[in-house]
C-alpha positions as CSV (number, residue, x, y, z in Angstrom):
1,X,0.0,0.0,0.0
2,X,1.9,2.8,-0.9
3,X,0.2,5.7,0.5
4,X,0.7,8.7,2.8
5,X,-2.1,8.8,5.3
6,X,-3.1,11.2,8.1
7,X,-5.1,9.9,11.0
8,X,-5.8,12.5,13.5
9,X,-6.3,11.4,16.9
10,X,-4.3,8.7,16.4
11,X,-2.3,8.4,19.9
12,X,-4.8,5.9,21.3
13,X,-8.2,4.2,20.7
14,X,-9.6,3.4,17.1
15,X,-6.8,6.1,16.0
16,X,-4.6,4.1,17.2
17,X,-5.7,0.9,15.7
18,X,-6.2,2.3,12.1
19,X,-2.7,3.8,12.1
20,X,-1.1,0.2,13.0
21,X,-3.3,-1.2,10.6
22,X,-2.2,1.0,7.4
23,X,1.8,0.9,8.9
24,X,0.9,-2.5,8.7
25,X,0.1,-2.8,4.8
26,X,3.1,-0.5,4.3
27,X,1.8,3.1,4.5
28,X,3.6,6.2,5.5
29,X,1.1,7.2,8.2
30,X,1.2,10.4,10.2
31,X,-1.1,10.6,13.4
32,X,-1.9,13.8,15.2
33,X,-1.6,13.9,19.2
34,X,-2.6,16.4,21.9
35,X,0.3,15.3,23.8
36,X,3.7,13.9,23.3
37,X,5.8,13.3,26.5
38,X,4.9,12.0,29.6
39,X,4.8,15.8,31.4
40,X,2.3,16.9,28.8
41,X,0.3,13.4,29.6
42,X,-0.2,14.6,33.6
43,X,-1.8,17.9,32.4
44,X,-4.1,16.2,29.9
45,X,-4.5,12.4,30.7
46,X,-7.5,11.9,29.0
47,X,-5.4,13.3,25.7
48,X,-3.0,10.9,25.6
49,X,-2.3,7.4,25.0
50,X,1.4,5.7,25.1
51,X,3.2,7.4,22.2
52,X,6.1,5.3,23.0
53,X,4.3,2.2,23.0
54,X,3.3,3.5,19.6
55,X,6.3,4.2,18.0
56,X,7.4,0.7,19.5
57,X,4.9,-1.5,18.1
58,X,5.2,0.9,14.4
59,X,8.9,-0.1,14.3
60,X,8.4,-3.9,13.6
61,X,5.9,-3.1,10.9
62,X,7.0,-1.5,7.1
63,X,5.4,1.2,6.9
64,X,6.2,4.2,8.6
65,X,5.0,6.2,11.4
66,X,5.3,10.4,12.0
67,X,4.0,11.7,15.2
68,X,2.2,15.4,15.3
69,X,1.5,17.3,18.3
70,X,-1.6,19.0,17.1
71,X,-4.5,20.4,18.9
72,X,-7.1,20.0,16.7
73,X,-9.4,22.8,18.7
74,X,-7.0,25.6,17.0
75,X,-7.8,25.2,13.6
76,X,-4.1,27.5,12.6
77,X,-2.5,23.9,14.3
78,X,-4.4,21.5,12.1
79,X,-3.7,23.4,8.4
80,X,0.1,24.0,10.3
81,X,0.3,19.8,10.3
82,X,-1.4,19.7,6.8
83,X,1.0,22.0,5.4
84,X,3.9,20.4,6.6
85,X,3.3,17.0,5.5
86,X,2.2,18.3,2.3
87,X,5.5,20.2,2.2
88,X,7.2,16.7,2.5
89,X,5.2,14.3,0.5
90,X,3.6,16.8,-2.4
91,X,-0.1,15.6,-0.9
92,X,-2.0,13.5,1.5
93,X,-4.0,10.1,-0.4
94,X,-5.7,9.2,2.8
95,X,-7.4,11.2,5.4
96,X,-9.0,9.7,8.9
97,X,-10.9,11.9,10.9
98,X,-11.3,10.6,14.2
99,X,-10.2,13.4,16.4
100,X,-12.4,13.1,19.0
101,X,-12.7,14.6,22.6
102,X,-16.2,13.9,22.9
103,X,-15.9,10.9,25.3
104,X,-13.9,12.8,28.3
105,X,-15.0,13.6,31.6
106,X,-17.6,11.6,31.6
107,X,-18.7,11.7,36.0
108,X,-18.5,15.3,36.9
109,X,-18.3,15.0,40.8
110,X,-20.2,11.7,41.4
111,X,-22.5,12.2,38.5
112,X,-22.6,10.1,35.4
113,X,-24.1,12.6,32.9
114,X,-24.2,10.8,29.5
115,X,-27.5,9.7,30.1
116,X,-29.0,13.2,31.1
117,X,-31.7,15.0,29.1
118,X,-30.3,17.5,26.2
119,X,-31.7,20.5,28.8
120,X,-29.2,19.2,31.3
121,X,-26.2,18.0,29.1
122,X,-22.9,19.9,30.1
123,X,-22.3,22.6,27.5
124,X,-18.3,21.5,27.3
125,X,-20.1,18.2,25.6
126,X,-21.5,20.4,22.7
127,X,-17.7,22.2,22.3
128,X,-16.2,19.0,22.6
129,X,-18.1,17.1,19.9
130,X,-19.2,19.6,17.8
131,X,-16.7,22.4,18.1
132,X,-13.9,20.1,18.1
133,X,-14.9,16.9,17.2
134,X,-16.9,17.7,13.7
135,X,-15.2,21.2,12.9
136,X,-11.8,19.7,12.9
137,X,-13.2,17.0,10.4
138,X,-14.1,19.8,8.3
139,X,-11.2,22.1,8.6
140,X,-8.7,19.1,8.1
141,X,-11.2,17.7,5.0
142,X,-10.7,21.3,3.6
143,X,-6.8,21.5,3.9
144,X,-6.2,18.1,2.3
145,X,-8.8,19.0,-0.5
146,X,-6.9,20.9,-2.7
147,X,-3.7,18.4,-3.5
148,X,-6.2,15.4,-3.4
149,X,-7.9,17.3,-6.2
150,X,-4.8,18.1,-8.1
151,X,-3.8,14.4,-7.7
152,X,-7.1,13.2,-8.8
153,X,-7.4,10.9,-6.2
154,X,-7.7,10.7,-2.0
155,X,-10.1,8.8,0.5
156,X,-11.7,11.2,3.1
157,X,-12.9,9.0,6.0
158,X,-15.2,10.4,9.0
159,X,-15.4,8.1,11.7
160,X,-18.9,7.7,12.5
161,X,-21.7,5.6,14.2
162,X,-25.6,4.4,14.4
163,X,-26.2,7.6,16.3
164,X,-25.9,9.4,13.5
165,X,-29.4,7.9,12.6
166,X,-30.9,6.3,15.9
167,X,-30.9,7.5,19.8
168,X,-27.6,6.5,21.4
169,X,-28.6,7.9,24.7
170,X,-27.0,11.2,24.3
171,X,-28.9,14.4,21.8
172,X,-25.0,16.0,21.5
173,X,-23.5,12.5,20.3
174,X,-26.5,12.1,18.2
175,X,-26.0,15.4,15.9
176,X,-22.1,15.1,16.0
177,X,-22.7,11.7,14.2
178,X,-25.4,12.9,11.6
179,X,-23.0,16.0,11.2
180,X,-20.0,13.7,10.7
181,X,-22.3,11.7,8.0
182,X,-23.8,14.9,6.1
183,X,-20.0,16.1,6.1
184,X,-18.8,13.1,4.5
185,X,-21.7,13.2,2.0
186,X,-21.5,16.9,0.5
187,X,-18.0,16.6,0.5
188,X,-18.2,13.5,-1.4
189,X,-20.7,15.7,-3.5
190,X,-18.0,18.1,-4.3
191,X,-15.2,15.8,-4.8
192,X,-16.7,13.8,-7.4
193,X,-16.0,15.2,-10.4
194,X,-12.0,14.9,-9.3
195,X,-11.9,10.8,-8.6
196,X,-12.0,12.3,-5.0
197,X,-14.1,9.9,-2.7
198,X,-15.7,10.6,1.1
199,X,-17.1,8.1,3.2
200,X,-18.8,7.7,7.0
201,X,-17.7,4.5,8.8
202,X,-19.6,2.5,11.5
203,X,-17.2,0.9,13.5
204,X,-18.8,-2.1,16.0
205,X,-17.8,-2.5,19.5
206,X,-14.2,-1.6,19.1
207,X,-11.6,-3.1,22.2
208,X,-10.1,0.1,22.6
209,X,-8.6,0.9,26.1
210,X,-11.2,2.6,27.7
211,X,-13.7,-0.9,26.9
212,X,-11.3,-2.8,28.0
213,X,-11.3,-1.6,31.4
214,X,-14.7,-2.5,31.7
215,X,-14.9,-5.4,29.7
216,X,-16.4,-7.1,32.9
217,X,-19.3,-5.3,32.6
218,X,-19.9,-5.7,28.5
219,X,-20.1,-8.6,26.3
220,X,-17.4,-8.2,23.6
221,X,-18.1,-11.6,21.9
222,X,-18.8,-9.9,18.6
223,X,-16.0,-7.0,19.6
224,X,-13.3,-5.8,17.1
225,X,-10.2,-4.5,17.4
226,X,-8.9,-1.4,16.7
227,X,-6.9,-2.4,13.6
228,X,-9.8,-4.1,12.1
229,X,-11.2,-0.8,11.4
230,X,-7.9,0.3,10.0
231,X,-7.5,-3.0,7.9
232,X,-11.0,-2.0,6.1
233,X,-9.7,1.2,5.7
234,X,-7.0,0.4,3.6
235,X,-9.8,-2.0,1.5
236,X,-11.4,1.1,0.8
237,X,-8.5,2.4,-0.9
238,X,-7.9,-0.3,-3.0
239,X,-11.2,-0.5,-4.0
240,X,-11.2,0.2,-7.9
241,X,-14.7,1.0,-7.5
242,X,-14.3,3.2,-4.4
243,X,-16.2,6.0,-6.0
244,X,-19.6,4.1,-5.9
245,X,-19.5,3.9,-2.6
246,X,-18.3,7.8,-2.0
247,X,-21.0,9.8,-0.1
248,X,-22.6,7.1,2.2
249,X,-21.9,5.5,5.6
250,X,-20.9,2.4,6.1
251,X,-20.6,-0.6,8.7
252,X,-17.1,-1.6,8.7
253,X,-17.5,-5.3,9.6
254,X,-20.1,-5.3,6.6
255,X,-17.5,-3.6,4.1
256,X,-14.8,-6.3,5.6
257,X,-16.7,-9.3,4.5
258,X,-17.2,-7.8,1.4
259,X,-13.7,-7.4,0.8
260,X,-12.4,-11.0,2.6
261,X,-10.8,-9.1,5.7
262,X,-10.4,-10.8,9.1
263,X,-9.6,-9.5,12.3
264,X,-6.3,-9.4,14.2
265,X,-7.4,-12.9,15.3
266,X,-8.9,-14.5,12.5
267,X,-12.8,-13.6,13.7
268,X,-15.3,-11.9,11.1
269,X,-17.7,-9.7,13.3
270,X,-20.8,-9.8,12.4
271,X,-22.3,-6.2,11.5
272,X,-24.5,-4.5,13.3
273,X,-27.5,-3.1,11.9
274,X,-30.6,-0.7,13.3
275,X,-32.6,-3.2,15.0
276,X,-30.0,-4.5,17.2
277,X,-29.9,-1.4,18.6
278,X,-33.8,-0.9,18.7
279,X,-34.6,-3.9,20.3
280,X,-31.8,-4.2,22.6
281,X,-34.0,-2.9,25.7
C-alpha cells in the first residue's frame, strides 16, 4: 500500500488501531496527538495514549510512522500539520478523521451525565463534539482537498456511528454523528468530479482501552479490534470501485466481508445493523 495517510487522533483508541493497521500494509502514516511526552500526559491524561508504546509497536511493521503534536481545537495547528506533510510528500492520499474529545470527563463530581436529558447536558459536551470533534473533520477535509484534487485521487474518511441515525442515549453524540455523516456526504458531492471519494464509517464495539477496562461489565463476543477498522480502511483504498461507494456510511465489519478481511485474530464480526440497537432494551 503505498500511501501517505493522516489519521488524527491517532495516539490511542480506534486512531490508534487504524494507524497500526495501514503501517501495517506499508503506508507512511502520520497521526496527530494532543500530547507527546509523559509531562504533557499529567496535564491532559484523557489526551494521551502511550506514544512510545506507539512508536514501538510501528517499528516492527514496514510502513512508517510520524507523530504530530496537534491540537485540533486551534484550527491554525491542524492546516500547520497539513502544510507540513504536504511540504514533505507533495499531498495527503488518505485522510482519517477521528479526532475526538467527545468521550472525556464523563462523571463530573459523582454524577454520570451521559444519560442526562439535552436541557441538562454539560455545555463543554457540545464544544467538545461539535466544536472540536466535527469542525476539525471539516477544517482538516478542507486543507487536504486541494492536493487530493490536483492528484485526482484521495479517501476522506469520517469516523462515525448508528447515532448518527438512531438515539444512542445522548442528543450532542447524536447530531455530531449525523453532522460527521452529512459532512462526508457533501464533500463527497463536491469531490466527485476529481476521482476524490468521502465516506462515513460504522465501526462495532471496538476493544479500545477505555472498553477494556470494563470489559467485565460488556459482552465483547462480537468485539473488534482497533486495527480491524484500519484494515477496512486500507480496502477502501484499494477499492477500484471506491467512487460508488463515496458519499454514504458504512458498517465496517459489513465492508470487511465484502472485501475478505479478518480480524487481528482471525474472527469476522458480524455487522450491526438498526434493529440490534432498537430492540436491545
Amino acid at each position: 500500500m503505498q500511501a501517505i495517510a493522516l489519521v488524527t487522533g491517532g495516539s490511542r483508541g480506534v486512531g490508534r488501531g487504524i494507524a497500526l493497521a495501514l503501517l501495517e500494509e506499508g503506508a507512511i502514516v502520520h497521526v496527530t496527538a494532543r500530547t507527546l511526552t509523559e509531562a504533557d500526559a499529567l496535564t491532559h491524561p484523557q489526551g494521551s495514549g502511550s506514544l512510545e508504546s506507539l512508536a514501538e509497536e510501528a517499528s516492527s511493521l514496514p510502513g512508517r510512522l510520524i507523530i504530530h503534536r496537534c491540537d485540533h481545537a486551534d484550527d491554525k495547528q491542524t492546516v500547520e500539520v497539513v502544510a507540513k506533510i504536504e511540504e514533505v510528500h507533495g499531498g495527503i492520499d488518505l485522510l482519517v478523521n477521528n479526532a475526538w474529545p467527545g468521550y472525556e470527563h464523563m462523571v463530573e463530581g459523582t454524577t454520570f451525565t451521559w444519560p442526562k436529558p439535552f436541557w441538562e447536558q454539560p455545555m463543554w459536551r457540545w464544544n467538545a463534539m461539535i466544536d472540536v470533534g466535527l469542525r476539525s473533520a471539516f477544517v482538516t477535509s478542507r486543507a487536504v482537498a486541494p492536493a487530493m484534487i490536483a492528484k485526482r485521487k484521495g479517501l476522506i474518511v469520517n469516523i462515525s456511528f448508528w447515532a448518527a441515525e438512531l438515539f444512542e442515549g445522548n442528543a450532542i453524540y447524536g447530531v455530531a454523528k449525523a453532522g460527521a455523516n452529512k459532512l462526508a456526504a457533501d464533500c463527497a458531492h463536491d469531490l466527485m468530479p476529481y476521482g476524490v471519494s468521502a465516506v462515513a464509517l460504522y465501526p462495532g464495539l471496538v476493544r479500545t482501552e477505555a472498553v477494556l477496562r470494563a470489559a467485565e461489565f460488556m459482552d465483547l463476543s462480537n468485539s473488534e479490534s482497533p486495527r480491524f477498522v484500519g484494515r477496512v480502511i486500507a480496502g477502501l483504498w484499494r477499492d477500484g470501485s471506491l467512487l460508488k461507494k463515496s458519499g454514504r456510511p458504512h458498517v465496517v465489519a459489513a465492508l470487511a466481508r465484502e472485501y475478505g478481511i479478518l480480524d487481528i485474530d482471525g474472527q469476522s464480526p458480524r455487522p450491526l445493523a438498526q434493529d440490534d440497537f432498537q430492540n436491545r432494551d
